[in-house]
C-alpha positions as CSV (number, residue, x, y, z in Angstrom):
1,X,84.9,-37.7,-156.2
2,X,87.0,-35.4,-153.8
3,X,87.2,-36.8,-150.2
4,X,84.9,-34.2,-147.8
5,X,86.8,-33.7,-144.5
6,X,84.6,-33.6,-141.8
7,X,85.6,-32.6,-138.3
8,X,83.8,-34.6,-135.3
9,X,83.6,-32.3,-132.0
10,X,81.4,-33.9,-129.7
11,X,83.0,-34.3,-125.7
12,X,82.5,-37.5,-125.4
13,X,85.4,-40.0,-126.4
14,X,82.2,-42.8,-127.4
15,X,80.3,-40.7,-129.3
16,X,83.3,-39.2,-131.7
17,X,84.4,-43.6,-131.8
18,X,80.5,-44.0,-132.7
19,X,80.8,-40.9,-135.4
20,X,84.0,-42.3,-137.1
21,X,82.2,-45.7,-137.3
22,X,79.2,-44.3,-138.8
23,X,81.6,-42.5,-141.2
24,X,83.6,-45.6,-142.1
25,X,81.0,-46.9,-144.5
26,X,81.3,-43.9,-146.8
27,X,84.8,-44.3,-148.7
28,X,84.7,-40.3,-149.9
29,X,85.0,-39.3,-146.4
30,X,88.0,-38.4,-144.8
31,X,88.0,-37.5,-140.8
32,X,90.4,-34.4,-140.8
33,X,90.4,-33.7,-137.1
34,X,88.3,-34.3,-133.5
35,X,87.9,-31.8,-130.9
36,X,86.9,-32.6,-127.6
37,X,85.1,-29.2,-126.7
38,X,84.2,-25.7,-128.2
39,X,87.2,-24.1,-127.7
40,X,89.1,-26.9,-129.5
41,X,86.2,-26.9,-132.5
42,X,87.1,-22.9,-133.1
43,X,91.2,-23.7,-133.3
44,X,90.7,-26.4,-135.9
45,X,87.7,-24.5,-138.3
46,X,89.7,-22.1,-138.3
47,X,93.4,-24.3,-139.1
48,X,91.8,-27.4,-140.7
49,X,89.0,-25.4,-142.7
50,X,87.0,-28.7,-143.0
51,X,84.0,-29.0,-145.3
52,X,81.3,-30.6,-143.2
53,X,81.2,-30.6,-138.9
54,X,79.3,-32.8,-137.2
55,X,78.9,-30.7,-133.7
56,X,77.4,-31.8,-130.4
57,X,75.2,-29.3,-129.1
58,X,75.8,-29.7,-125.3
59,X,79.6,-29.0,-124.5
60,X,81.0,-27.5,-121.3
61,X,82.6,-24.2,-121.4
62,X,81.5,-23.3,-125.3
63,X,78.6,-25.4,-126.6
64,X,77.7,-25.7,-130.5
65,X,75.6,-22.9,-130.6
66,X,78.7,-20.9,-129.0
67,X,81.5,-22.2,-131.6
68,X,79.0,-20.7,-134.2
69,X,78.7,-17.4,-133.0
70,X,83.0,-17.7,-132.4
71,X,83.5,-18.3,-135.9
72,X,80.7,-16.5,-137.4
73,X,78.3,-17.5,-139.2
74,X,79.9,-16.3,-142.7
75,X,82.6,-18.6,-141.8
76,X,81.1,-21.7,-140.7
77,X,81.7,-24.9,-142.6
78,X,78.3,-27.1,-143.4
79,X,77.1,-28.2,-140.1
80,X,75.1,-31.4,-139.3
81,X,74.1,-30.7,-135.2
82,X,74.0,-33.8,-132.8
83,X,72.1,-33.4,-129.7
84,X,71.1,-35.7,-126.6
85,X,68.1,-34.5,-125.5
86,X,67.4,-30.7,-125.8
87,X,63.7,-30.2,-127.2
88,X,64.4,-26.9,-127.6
89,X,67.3,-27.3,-130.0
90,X,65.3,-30.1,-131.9
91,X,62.3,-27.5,-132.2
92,X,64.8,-24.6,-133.5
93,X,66.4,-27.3,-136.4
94,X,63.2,-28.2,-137.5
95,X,61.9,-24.2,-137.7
96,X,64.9,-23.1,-139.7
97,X,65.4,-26.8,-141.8
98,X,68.9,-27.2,-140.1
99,X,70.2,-30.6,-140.2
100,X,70.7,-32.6,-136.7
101,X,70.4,-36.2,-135.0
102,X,69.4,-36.9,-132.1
103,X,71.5,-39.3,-129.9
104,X,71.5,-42.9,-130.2
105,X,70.8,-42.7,-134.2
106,X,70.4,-45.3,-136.4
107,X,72.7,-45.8,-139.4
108,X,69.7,-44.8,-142.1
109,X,69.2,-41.8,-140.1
110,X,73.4,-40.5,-140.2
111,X,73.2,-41.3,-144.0
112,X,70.2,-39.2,-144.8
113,X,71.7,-36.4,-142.7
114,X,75.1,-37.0,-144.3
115,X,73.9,-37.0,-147.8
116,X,71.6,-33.7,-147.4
117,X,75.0,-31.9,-147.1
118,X,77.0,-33.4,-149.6
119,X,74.2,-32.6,-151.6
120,X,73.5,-28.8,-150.4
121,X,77.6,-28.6,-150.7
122,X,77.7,-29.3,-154.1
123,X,74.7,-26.9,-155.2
124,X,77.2,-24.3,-153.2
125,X,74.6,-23.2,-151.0
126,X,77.0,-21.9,-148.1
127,X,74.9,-17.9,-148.5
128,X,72.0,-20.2,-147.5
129,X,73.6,-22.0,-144.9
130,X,74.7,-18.9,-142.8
131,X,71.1,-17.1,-143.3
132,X,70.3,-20.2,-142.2
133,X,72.6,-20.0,-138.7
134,X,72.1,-16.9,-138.3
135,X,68.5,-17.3,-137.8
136,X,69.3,-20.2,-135.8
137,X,70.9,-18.3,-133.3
138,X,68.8,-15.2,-133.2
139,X,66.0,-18.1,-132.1
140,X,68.3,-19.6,-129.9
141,X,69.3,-16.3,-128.0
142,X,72.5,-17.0,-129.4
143,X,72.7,-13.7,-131.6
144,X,76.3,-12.4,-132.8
145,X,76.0,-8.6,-131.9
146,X,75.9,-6.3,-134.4
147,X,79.1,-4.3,-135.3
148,X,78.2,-0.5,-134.3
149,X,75.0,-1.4,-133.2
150,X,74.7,0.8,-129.5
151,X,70.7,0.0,-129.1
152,X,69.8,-0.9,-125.7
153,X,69.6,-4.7,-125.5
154,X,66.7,-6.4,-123.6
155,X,67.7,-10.4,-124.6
156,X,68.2,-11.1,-120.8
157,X,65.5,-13.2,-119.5
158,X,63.6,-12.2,-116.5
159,X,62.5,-15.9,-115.3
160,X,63.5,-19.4,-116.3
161,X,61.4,-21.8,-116.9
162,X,62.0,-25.7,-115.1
163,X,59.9,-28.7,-115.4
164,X,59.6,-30.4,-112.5
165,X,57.4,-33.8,-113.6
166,X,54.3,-32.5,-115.5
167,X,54.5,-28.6,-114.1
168,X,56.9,-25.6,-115.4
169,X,58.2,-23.7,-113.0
170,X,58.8,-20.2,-113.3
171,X,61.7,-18.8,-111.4
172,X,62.9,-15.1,-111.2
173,X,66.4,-14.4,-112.3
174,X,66.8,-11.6,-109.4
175,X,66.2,-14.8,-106.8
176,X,69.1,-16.7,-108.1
177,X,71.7,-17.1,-105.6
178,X,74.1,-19.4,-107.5
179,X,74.3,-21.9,-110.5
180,X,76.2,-25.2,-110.4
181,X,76.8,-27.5,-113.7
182,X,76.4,-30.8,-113.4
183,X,77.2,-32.7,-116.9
184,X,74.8,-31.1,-119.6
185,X,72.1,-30.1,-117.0
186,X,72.6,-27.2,-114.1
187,X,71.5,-26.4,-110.6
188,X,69.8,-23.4,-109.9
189,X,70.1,-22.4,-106.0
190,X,67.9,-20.3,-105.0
191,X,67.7,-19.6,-101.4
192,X,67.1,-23.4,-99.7
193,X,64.9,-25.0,-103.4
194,X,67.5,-25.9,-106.2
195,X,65.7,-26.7,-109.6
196,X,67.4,-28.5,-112.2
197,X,67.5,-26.8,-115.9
198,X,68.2,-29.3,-119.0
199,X,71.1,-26.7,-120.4
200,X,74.8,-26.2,-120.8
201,X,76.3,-23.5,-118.1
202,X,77.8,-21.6,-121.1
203,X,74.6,-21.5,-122.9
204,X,73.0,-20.3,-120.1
205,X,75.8,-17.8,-119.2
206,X,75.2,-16.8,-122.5
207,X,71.5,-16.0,-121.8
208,X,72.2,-14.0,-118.5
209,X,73.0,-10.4,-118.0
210,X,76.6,-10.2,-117.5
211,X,76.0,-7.2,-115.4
212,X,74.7,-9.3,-112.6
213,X,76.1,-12.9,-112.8
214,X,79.7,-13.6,-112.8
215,X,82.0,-17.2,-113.4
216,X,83.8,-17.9,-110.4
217,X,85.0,-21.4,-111.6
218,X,84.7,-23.4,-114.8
219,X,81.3,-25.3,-112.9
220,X,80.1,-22.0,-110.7
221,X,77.9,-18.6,-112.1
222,X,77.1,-16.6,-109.4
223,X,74.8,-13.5,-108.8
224,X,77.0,-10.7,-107.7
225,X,74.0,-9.0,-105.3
226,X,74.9,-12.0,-103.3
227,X,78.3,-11.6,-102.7
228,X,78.7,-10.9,-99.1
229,X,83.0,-11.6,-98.3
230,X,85.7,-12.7,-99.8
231,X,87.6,-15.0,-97.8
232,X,91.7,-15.2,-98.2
233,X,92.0,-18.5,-96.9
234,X,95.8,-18.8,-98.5
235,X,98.1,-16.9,-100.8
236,X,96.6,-18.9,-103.6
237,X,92.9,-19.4,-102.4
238,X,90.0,-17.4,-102.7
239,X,86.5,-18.0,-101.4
240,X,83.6,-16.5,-101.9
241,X,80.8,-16.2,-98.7
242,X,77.3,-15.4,-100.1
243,X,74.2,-14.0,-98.1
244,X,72.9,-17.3,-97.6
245,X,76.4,-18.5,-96.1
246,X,77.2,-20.5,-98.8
247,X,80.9,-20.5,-99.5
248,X,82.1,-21.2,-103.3
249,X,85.8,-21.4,-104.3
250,X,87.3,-19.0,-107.2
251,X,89.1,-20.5,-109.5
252,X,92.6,-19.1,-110.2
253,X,91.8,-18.1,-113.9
254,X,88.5,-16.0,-112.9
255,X,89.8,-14.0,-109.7
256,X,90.9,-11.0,-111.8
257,X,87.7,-10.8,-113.8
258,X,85.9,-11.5,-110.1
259,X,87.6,-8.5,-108.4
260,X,87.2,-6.0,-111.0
261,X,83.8,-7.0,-111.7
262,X,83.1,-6.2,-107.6
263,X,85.6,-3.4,-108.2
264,X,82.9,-1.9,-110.7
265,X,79.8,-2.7,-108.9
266,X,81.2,-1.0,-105.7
């Protein structure tokens, strides 16, 4: 039997060790790459063109759900997803019969999941697989747009909803002041409350209207209506000042995209 390359992208230098253990035991696998994030997973589908990923669903910057819709669906290798703790994601795999383990697995669980794609790989179901991911990400928000397609688009949620203990709070977008990541999890701030939402700043970016939020830094979305100064504090260094007083630094990366975004709004 041919080897199956798999690529591991997960951020976490334990869990890829734990993945190449868990593929160790099957001799016709061969490990042709890791990525550390998204943005690394892209580079190598598109250079290695490995059979099988095994992708971590909670990433900074690009999460799985992101390095899908990067590559397309028409191109994605067969995908075996590996979450922590998102519900949601476990709820969407199970609706559209996407393989996925939840972290820690045992070792009966990786082999069933690894065996269903050897399996769907050798029936040569990859026109399945992408109806299948595309779905996936239409549930997920996570929708490539369609070429030529000028329709309005009303995808942008109005309210979030956080669970704090046994309630669901509902918060409105509008009173969003600024949005902090903190590993897979983020900080809303709005006004003096912050409320803690169980989902990757890029997915969540992804989510928001780009009209009204802005990344100032690689950990930092803000809401543009707040902007109140910008503050010069060197050659090198700006700050932003919201209404509330709060004062965020810009990274040097997103000050271009920050002024013309303000330059546009103004």
């Amino acid at each position: 039997m041919a080897d199956l390359a798999v690529l591991l992208v997960d951020d976490e230098p334990l869990a890829r060790r734990g993945l190449r253990q868990a593929l160790a035991r099957h001799p016709d696998v061969t490990v042709c790459g890791e990525c550390r994030d998204g943005r690394e997973a892209v580079d190598a589908i598109h250079a290695l063109k490995p059979a099988l990923v095994l992708l971590d669903v909670q990433m900074p910057e690009l999460d799985g759900f992101g390095v899908i819709r990067e590559v397309g669906v028409s191109r994605m290798p067969a995908v075996i997803f590996i979450t922590a703790f998102d519900t949601f994601a476990v709820r969407a795999f199970d609706m559209h019969a996407v393989d996925y383990l939840v972290k820690p697995f045992a070792d009966e669980r990786f082999d069933e999941a690894l065996n269903r794609a050897r399996q769907r790989l050798r029936q040569g179901e990859a026109v399945e697989l992408g109806r299948k991911l595309a779905a996936l990400l239409a549930d997920t928000g996570r929708a490539p747009p369609v070429e030529g397609d000028t329709s309005p688009q009303d995808e942008h949620p109005s309210r979030l909803v956080v669970k704090v203990g046994a309630r669901s709070v509902l918060v409105p977008v509008s009173d969003i002041d600024w949005i902090g990541a903190d590993d897979y999890c983020v900080t809303l701030h709005v006004g003096d409350k912050e409320h803690v939402l169980r989902e990757s700043l890029a997915s969540l970016e992804a989510r928001l209207d780009a009209e009204r939020f802005v990344r100032i830094h690689r950990s930092v979305i803000v809401n543009v209506e707040r902007i109140r100064e910008l503050h010069h504090d060197s050659a090198t260094e700006l700050v932003v000042v919201l209404s509330t007083g709060q004062r965020l630094r810009v990274s040097r990366s997103r000050r271009e995209e920050l002024e013309r975004r303000l330059g546009r709004a103004r």
